[in-house]
C-alpha positions in Angstrom: 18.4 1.4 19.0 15.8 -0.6 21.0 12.1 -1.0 20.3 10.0 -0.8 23.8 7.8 -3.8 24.2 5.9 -3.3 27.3 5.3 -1.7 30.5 5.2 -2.8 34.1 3.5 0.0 36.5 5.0 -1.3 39.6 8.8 -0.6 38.6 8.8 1.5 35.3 10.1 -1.2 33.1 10.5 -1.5 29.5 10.5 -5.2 28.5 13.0 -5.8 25.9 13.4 -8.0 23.0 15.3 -8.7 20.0 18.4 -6.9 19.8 20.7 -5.1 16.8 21.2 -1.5 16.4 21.7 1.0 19.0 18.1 2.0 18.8 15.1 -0.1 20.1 11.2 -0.1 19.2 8.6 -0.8 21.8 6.7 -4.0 20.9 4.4 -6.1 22.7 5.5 -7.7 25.7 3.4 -9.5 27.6 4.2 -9.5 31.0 7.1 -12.4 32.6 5.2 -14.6 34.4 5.0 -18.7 34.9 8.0 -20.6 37.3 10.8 -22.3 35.7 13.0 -25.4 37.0 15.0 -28.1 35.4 14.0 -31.1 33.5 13.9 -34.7 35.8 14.2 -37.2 32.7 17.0 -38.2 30.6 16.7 -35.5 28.4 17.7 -32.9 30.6 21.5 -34.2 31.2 21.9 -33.0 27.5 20.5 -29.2 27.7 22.8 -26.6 28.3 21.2 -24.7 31.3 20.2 -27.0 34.6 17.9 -24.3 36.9 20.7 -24.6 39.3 22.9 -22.9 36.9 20.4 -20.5 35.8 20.1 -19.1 39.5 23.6 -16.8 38.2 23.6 -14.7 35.6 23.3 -16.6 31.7 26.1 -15.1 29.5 24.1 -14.2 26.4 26.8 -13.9 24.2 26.9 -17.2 23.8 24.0 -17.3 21.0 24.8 -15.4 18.0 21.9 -14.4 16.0 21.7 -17.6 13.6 21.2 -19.8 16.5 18.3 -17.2 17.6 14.7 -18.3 17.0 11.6 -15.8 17.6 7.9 -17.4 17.2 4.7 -17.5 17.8 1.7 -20.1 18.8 -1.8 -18.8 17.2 -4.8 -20.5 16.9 -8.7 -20.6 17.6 -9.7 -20.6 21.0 -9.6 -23.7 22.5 -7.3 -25.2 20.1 -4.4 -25.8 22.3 -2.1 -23.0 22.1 -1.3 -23.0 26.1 -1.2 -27.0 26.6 1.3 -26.7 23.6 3.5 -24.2 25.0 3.8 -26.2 28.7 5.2 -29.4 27.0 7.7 -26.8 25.0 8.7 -25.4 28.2 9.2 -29.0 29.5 10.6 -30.2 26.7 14.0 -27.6 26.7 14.0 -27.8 30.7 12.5 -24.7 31.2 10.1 -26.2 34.0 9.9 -29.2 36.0 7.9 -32.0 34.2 4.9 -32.5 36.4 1.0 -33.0 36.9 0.5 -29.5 38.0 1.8 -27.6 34.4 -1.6 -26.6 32.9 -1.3 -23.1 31.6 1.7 -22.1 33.1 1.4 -19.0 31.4 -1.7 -18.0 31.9 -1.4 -16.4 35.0 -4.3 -13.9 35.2 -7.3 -15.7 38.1 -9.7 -15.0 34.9 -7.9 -16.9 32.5 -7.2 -20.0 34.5 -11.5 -19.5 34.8 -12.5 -19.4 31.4 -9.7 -21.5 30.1 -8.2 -18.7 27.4 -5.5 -17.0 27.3 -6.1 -12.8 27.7 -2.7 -11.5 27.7 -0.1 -12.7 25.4 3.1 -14.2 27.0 6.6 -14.5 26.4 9.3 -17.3 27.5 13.0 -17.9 26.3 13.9 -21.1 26.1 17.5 -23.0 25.6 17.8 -26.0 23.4 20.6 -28.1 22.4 19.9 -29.8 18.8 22.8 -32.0 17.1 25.6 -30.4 19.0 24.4 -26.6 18.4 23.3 -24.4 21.2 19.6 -22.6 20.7 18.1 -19.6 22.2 14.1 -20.3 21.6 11.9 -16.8 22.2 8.2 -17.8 22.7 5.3 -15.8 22.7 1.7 -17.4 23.7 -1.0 -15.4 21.9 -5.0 -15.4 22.9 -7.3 -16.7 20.8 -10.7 -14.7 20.9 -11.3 -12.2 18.3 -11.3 -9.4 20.6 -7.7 -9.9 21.3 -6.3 -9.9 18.3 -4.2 -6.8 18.6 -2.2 -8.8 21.1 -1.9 -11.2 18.1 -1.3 -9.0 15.2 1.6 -7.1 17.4 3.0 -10.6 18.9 3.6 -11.6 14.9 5.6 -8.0 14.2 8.2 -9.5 17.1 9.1 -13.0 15.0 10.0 -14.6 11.9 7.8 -17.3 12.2 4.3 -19.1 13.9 3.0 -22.4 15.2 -0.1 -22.6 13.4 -2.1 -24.6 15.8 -5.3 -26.8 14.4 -7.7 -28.8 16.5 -7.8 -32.4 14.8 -11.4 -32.6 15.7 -12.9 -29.0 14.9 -10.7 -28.4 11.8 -10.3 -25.1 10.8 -12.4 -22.0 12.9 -13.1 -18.5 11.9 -10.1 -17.2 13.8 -7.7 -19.8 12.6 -8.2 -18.1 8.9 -7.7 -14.6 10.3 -4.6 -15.7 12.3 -3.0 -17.1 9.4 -3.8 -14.2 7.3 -2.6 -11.4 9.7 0.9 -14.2 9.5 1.2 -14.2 6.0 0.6 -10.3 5.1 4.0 -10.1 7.8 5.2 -12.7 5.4 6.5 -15.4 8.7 7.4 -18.8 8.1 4.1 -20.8 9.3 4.5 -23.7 10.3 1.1 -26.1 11.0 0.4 -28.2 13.6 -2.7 -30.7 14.5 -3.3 -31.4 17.7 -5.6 -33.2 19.9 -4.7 -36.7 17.8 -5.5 -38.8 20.9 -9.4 -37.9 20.6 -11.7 -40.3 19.9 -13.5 -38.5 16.7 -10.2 -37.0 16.0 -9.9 -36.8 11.9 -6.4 -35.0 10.9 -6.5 -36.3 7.3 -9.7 -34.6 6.9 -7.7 -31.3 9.1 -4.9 -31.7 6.6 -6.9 -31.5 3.2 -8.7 -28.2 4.8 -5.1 -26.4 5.3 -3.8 -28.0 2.1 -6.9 -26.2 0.3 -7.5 -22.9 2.4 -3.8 -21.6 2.8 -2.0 -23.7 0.0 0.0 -25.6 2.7 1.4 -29.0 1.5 -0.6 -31.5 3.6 3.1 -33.5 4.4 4.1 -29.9 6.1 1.4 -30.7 8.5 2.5 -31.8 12.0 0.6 -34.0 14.2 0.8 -33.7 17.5 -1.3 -34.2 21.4 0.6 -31.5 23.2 -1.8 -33.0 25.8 -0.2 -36.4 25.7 3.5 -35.1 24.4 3.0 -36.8 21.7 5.4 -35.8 18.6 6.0 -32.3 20.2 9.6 -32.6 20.3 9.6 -32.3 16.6 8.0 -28.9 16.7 10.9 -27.7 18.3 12.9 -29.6 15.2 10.7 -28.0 12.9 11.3 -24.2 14.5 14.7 -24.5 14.1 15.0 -25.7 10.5 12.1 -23.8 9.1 12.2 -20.4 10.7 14.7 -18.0 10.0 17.0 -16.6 12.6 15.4 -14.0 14.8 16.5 -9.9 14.7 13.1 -8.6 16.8 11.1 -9.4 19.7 10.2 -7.4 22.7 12.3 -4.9 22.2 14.2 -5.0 19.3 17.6 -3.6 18.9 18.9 -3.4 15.7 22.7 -2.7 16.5 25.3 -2.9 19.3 24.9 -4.1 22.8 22.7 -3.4 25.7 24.2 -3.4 29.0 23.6 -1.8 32.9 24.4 1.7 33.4 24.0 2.9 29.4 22.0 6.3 29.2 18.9 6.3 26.7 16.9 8.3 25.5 12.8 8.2 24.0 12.6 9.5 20.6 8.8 10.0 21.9 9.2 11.8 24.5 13.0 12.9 24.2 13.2 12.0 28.2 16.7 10.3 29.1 16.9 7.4 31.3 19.6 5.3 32.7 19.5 1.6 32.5 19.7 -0.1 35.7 18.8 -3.9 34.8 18.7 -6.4 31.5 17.6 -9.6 31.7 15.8 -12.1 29.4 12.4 -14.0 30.1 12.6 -17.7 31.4 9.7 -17.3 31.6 10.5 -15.2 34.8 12.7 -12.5 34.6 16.6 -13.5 34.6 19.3 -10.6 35.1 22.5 -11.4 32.7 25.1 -9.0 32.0 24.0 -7.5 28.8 21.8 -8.1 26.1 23.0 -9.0 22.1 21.8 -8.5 19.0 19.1 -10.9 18.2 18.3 -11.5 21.6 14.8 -11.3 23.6 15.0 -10.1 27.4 13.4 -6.9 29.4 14.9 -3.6 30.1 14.5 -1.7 33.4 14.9 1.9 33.0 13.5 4.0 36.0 10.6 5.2 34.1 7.9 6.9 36.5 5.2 6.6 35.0 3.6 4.0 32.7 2.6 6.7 30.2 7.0 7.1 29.6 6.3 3.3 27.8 4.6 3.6 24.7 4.6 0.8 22.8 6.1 1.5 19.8 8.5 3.8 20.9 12.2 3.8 19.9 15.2 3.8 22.8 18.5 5.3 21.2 22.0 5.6 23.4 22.2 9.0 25.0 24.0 11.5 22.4 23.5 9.1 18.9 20.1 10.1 17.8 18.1 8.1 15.0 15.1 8.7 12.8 12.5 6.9 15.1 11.5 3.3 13.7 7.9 2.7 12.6 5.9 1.6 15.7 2.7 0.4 16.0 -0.9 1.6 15.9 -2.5 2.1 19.0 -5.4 -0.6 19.5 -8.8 1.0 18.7 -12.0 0.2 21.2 -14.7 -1.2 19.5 -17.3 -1.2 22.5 -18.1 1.6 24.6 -19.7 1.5 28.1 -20.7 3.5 31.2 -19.1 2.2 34.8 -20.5 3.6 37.8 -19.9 2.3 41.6 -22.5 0.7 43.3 -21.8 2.8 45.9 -20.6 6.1 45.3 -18.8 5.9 48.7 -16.5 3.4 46.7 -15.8 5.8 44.2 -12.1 6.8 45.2 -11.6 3.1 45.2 -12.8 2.1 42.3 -10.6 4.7 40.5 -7.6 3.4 41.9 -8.8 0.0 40.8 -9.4 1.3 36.9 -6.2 2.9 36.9 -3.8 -0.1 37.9 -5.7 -2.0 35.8 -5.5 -0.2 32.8 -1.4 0.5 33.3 -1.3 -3.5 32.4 -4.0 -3.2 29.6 -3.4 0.3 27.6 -6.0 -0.8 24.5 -8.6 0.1 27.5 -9.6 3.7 26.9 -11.2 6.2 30.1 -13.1 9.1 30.0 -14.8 10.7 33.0 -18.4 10.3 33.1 -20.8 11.4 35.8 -25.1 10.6 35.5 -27.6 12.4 37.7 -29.1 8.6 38.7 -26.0 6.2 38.6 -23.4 9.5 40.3 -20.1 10.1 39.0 -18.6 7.2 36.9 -16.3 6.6 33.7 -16.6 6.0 30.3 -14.0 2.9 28.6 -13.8 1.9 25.7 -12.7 -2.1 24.7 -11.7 -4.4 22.2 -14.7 -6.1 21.8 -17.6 -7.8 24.6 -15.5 -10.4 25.6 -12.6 -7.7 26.6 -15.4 -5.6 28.5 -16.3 -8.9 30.7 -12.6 -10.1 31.6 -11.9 -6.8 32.4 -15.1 -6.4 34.9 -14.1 -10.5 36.0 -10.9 -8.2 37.2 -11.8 -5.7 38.6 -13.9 -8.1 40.7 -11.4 -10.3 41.5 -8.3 -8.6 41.8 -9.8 -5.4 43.4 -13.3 -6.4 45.3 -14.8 -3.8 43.4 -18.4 -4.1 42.8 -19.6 -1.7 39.7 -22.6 -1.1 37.5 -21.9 -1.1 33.9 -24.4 0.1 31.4 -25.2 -1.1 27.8 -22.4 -1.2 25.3 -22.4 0.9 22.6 -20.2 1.2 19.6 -18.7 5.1 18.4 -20.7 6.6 15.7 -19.1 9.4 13.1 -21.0 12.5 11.9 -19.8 14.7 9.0 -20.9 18.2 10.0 -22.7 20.6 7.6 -21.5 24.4 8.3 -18.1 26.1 8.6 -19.2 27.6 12.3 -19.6 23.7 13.5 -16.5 22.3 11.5 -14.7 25.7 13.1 -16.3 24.8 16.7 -15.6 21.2 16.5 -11.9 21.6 14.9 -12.7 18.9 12.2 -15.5 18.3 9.7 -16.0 14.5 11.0 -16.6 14.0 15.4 -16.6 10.6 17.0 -19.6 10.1 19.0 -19.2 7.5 22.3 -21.9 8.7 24.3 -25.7 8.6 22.8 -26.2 11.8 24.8 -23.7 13.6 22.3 -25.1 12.5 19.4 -25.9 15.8 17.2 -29.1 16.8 15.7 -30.0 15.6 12.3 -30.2 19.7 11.5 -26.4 20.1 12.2 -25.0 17.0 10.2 -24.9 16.0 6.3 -24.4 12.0 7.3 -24.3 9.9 10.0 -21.6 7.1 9.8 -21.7 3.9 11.6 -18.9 1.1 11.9 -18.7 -1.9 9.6 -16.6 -4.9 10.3 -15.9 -7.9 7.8 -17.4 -10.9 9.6 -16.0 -14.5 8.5 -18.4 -17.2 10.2 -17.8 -21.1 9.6 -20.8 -23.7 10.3 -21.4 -27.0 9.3 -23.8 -27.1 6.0 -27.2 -28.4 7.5 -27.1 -24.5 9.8 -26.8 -22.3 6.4 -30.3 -21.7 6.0 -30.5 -20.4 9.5 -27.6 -18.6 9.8 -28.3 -16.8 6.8 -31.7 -15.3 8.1 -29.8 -14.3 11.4 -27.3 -12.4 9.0 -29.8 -11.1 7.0 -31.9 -9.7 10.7 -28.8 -7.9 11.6 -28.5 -5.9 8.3 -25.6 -7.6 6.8 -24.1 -8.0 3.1 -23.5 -11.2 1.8 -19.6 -10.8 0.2 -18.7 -14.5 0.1 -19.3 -18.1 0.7 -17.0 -20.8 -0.1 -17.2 -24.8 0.9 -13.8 -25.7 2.5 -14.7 -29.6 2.4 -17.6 -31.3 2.0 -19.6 -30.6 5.1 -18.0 -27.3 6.0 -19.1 -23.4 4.5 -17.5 -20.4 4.8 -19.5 -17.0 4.6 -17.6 -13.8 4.7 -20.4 -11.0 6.1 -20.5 -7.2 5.9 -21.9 -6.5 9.2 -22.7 -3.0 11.2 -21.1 -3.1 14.3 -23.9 -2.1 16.4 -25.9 -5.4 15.4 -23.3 -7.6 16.2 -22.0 -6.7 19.3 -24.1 -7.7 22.0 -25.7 -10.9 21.3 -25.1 -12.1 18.1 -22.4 -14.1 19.0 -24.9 -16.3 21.5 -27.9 -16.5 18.8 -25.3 -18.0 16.4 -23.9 -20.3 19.1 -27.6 -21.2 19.7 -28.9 -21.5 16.0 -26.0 -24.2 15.0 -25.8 -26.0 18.4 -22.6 -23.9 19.3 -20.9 -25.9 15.9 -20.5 -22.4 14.1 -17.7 -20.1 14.5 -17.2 -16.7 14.1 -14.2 -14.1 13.8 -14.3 -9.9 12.3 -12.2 -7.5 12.0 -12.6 -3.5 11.2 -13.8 -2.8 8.0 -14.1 1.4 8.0 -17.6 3.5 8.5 -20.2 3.2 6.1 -23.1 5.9 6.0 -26.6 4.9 8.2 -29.9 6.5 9.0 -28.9 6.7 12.4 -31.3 8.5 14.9 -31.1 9.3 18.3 -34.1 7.9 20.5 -35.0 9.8 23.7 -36.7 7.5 27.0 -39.3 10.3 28.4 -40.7 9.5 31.9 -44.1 11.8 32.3 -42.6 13.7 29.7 -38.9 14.0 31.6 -36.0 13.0 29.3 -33.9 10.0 31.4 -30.3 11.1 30.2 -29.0 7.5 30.9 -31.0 5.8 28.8 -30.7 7.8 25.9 -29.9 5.4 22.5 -28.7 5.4 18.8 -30.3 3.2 17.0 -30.6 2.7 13.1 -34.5 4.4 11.9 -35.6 0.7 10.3 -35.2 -0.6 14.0 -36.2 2.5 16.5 -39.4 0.9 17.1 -38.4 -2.2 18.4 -35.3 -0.9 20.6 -37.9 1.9 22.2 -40.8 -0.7 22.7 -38.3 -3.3 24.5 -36.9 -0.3 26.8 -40.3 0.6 27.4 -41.8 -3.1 28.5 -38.4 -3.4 30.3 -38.7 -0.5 32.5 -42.3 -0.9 33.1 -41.7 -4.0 34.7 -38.9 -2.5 36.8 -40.5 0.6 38.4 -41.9 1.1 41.4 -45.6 1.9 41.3 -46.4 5.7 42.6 -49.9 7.5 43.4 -49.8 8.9 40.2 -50.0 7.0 36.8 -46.4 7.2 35.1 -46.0 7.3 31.0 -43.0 6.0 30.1 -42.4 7.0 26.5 -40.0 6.5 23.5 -39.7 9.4 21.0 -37.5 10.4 17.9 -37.8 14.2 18.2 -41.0 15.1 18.8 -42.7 12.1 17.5 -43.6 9.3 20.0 -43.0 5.5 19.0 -43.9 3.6 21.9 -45.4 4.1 25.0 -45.9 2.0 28.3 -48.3 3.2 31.5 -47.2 2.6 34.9 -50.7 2.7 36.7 -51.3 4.7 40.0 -51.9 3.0 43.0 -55.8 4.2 43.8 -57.8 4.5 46.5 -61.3 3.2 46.7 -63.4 6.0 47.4 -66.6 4.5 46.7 -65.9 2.3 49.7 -68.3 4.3 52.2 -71.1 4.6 49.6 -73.8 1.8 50.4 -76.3 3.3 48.0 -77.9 7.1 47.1 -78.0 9.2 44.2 -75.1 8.1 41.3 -74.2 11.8 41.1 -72.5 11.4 44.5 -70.3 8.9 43.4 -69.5 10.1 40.5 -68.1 13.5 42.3 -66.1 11.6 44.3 -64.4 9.9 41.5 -63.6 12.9 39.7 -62.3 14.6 42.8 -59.9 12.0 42.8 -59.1 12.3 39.5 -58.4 15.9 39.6 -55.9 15.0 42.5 -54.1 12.4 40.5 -53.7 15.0 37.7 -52.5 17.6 39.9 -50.3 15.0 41.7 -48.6 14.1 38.6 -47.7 17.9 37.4 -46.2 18.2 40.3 -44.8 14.6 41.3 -40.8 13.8 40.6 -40.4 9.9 39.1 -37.1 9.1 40.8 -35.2 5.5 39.2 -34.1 3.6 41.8 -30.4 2.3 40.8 -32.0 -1.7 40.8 -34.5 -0.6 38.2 -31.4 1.3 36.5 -29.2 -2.0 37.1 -32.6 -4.3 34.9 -32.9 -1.8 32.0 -28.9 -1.0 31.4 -28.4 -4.8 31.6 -25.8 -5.8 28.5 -28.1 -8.2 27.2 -31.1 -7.4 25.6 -34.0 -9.5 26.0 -35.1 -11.3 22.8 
């Protein structure tokens, strides 16, 4: 039984990992990528693969599972998690030792950019230690909050973690969540401080914060430059004698053996395949003969369609059914927006580009949308901003595709009232990801929003500050504890809405980019939530329709108002832009009419005569405006659906 780790569009593939029954379960695998070569220094007469040797096929059998190691790096962003993993994959030969290995396994043209790591990424690695021959699976995980799914289902592959720390920063909001989401899997974690060789580099100071937030003896700590190589090869020391022998990775098989030409079957969607390659990770992909238990490699099964992959799926030999293992939950968008070509020439093209993009990057959801200003479009749903830029940097990039995208917006619930709704809408709660479905106040008992714990960590002298930000964006003080003398932690009940376009940046801004900040879900909680309407001489503009909580309606209409003002044409008729709750108007700008001077040929006489000709015009600009159509063009569109909001 196997467990399918991951998908590949171009050649149906499931990537495999740890092996033992006859039944597999589809984990994460991040895709194969990076080069590999043999080591040039001393150290590399003494491993057991030279990348001459590895150009044949490497008999697996030859690591039984208690010489089998599966971990993962985690950390904060920034913290060193890819720099660490290049001087591992020099260190056991796995790549040539030279100048150019700077994120070898970062592939992706965005994350070379930006310097993060997107995708999580697997390598195997061989290592000889005191006479004993080592198979090494490592996984590279991201960093950024919005990526933590990759983390979370990196962690359900291994037995243990490289706990990375920055000796300079200490201990960031996502290095407390990381360790958490390692301990509830109960992994051997192992820390590690890096970045000794800076200048203001402090890792006693770094040691006494793990000793005191995760209970971690201090002389557990490992220091380490994985910049300079410095100490590194005892973190491969310390993987080996601290971490217990691997059964799971990428696809896990929990008896038996693997090999080319076995028939399997998907307990998901009971379709049989035949297997027509195995191979393990290095970091590319390697063929060998067959895959044993305990083992990490890829499967290639003839799949058709990336849909046939779902991770968390189980694989069972043709004929031997098993109960289906427990798989994993699929990864739940947390920000939804509107994408549109900017041309709607380029729409065929731009669905093409969406659809190979998502095959690599299933926690992307799509709906079809279509708007009578921006044309036909889509609806996707991500992780988180961050998610929603790297995949529009892709798209970009990897596709040429130029698109609008509108402001993100996070799903609200609503708990209907009567049996004929709960009977229409099959369910007494609905999801709501599009303001223009949001359901009259009439029709519902409650409006939910979502609520995410948010954990933010800021030198002392920002508290004051910080707080009054937390306490603008309607959040719930729960906790806040001093982690050393200098350093506070505040744990934060926050609605999602208020967080997720530019909170991140005001607290960046408010501590002089010192603070950091993690979340993660925390359910629905029950909001007066109402649904504000942009009128345009009375017309209702679909697109610009927005949920907003009542206490802050004012604010949000008055800002949309001001903003489209200053981004509409002028006409011959005066325009009244208007935001309204119902029937009730909040805020109101005036776009005034371009006007004729018809006073121009009147040099003197009676006052009466002027005054006629001004209410002539008058009359016309009234009549004009009944009858007149205010058409958005798509750049006034493009400055009011902008995703950040002007403060």
């Amino acid at each position: 039984m196997w467990i399918l780790a991951g998908r590949s569009w171009w050649r149906g593939r499931a990537l495999a990992a740890g092996v033992t029954e006859a039944a597999c379960q589809v984990l994460p695998c991040p895709c194969p990528l990076g080069s590999f070569g043999a080591h040039t220094d001393s150290r590399a007469l003494d491993r057991l693969y030279t990348s001459a040797e590895r150009k044949e096929k490497v008999d697996m059998s030859r690591f039984p599972v208690e010489n089998i190691r599966n971990f993962s790096i985690i950390a904060h962003v920034d913290h060193g998690k890819s720099t660490l993993a290049d001087r591992l994959l020099e260190l056991t030969g796995t790549i040539d030792k030279t100048k150019n290995n700077k994120q070898v396994l970062d592939k992706l043209q965005v994350e070379r950019e930006r310097g993060i790591t997107v995708k999580a990424q697997t390598a195997s690695l061989f290592y000889n230690c005191e006479g004993k021959e080592y198979l090494l699976n490592l996984i590279d995980t991201p960093g950024h909050v919005d990526f933590s799914y990759e983390v979370s289902r990196s962690l359900s592959a291994c037995q243990g973690v490289l706990l990375v720390v920055d000796a300079n920063e200490g201990i960031q909001a996502q290095t407390v969540a990381n360790f958490f989401l390692a301990f509830e899997a109960q992994l051997s974690v192992i820390p590690v401080i890096n970045k000794i060789d800076l200048k203001n580099a402090d890792p006693a100071r770094v040691e006494k914060q793990i000793e005191k937030m995760f209970d971690i003896p201090s002389d557990e700590c490992i220091k380490i430059s994985a910049k300079l190589g410095t100490n590194v090869e005892s973190v491969l020391q310390a993987v080996i004698e601290r971490i217990p022998p691997g059964v799971i990775a990428n696809v896990a098989l929990f008896d038996g053996v693997v090999s080319k030409g076995d028939k399997i079957v998907s307990a998901h969607s009971q379709k049989a395949y035949e297997v027509s390659e195995v191979g393990v990770l290095n970091p590319n992909e390697k063929p060998t003969h067959k895959l044993y238990a305990g083992q990490v490699g890829y499967l290639i099964a003839g799949m058709k369609d990336v849909t046939e992959a779902q991770i968390g799926d189980t694989l069972y030999l043709h004929k031997q059914p098993v109960d289906p293992l427990p798989g994993f939950k699929s990864a739940k968008p947390m920000v939804f927006a509107g994408m549109y070509p900017v041309d709607q020439s380029e729409y065929n093209n731009l669905k093409s580009a969406i659809e190979k993009l998502t095959l690599n990057d299933s926690s992307v959801t799509v709906h079809r949308d279509s708007s009578l200003a921006l044309g036909a479009g889509w609806r996707l749903g991500f992780l988180g901003l961050l998610h929603m830029e790297v995949f529009n940097q892709r798209l970009e990039q990897e596709y040429n595709a130029s698109v609008i995208l509108t402001t993100p917006t996070v799903p609200y619930k609503a708990v209907l009232s009567s049996a004929k709704l709960i009977k229409e809408y099959r369910g007494k709660e609905i999801t709501i990801i599009s303001p223009a479905q949001f359901p009259d106040k009439s029709k519902v008992t409650e409006y939910l929003e979502p609520v995410v714990l948010g954990t933010i960590i800021t030198p002392d002298e920002y508290t004051g500050k910080i707080m009054t930000l937390c306490q603008t964006r309607r959040a719930i003080q729960k906790n806040m504890v001093f982690i050393d003398q200098n350093r506070v932690m505040f744990k934060y009940l926050f609605p999602l809405n208020e967080i997720v376009v530019d909170f991140y940046d005001s607290l960046k801004s408010l501590s002089s980019g010192y603070a950091s900040f993690d979340y993660e879900d925390a359910g629905y909680q029950t909001a007066e939530l109402v649904k504000m309407d942009i009128l345009l001489n009375g017309n209702i503009v679909e697109e610009l329709i927005t949920v907003v909580h009542k206490d802050k309606a004012y604010s949000v209409g008055k800002a949309i108002c001001e903003r489209l003002k200053d981004s509409l044409p002028r006409q011959l008729f005066e325009i009244a832009i208007q935001a309204a709750i119902g029937s009730k108007i909040i805020a109101r700008e005036t776009v005034k009419a371009y006007r004729k001077n018809v006073l121009a040929k009147c040099y003197g006489g009676d006052i009466t005569r002027k005054m006629k000709l001004l209410k002539r015009q008058a009359e016309g600009k009234k009549k004009m405006r009944k009858v007149g159509n205010v058409e958005i063009p798509k750049d006034a569109f493009i400055k009011v659906l902008k995703t950040q909001s002007d403060k």
